[in-house]
Residue, then its C-alpha position, 0 to 999 in steps of 0.5 A: x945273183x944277190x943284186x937280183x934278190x934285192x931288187x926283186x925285194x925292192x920292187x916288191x916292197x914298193x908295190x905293196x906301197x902303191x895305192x889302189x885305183x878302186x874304191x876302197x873296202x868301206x867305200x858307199x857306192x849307190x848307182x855305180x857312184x862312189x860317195x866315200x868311205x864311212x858313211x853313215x846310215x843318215x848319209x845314205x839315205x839322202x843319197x838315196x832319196x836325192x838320186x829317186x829325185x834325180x830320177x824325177x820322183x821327188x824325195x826328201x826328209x824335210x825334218x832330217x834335211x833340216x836337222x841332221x848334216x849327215x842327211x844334207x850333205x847326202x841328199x846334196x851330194x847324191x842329187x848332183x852326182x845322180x843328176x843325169x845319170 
C-alpha cells in the first residue's frame, strides 16, 4: 500500500512537470497564428498590418518600419506567417 502512494505521488509530481502543447497564457495570437509571448503594442501592429497585406490590401508604417524593431520584426514575421493563409 506505501509503494502505491509513493508512486502515485511520483507520478503526479512529474506530470506537473511536463510542458503544455498550447500556446502559453501571454502568447500574441492573430489569425489562429501564435507569434509569441510578450509582444508589445508596435509588434502587433505589424503583424496586423503585414497579414492586411498578406490578404492583398497593402499596409505598412513606413516611419515605424523604419524606425522601430519592434514594428519590423512584426510586420516581417506576420507577412511570412499570414502569407497564404
Amino acid at each position: 500500500m506505501k509503494n502505491i502512494g509513493i508512486s502515485l505521488l511520483v507520478g503526479l509530481f512529474l506530470t506537473a512537470c511536463t510542458p503544455s502543447s498550447g500556446p502559453s497564457y501571454n502568447s500574441y495570437i492573430y489569425n489562429g497564428i501564435d507569434f509569441g509571448s510578450n509582444r508589445n503594442y508596435e509588434f502587433k501592429q505589424g503583424v496586423q498590418d503585414a497579414c492586411r497585406t498578406a490578404d492583398g490590401k497593402y499596409t505598412k508604417n513606413r516611419e515605424l518600419f523604419n524606425n522601430n524593431i519592434s514594428y519590423r520584426t512584426g510586420w516581417e514575421d506576420g507577412r511570412i506567417q499570414c502569407k497564404g493563409k
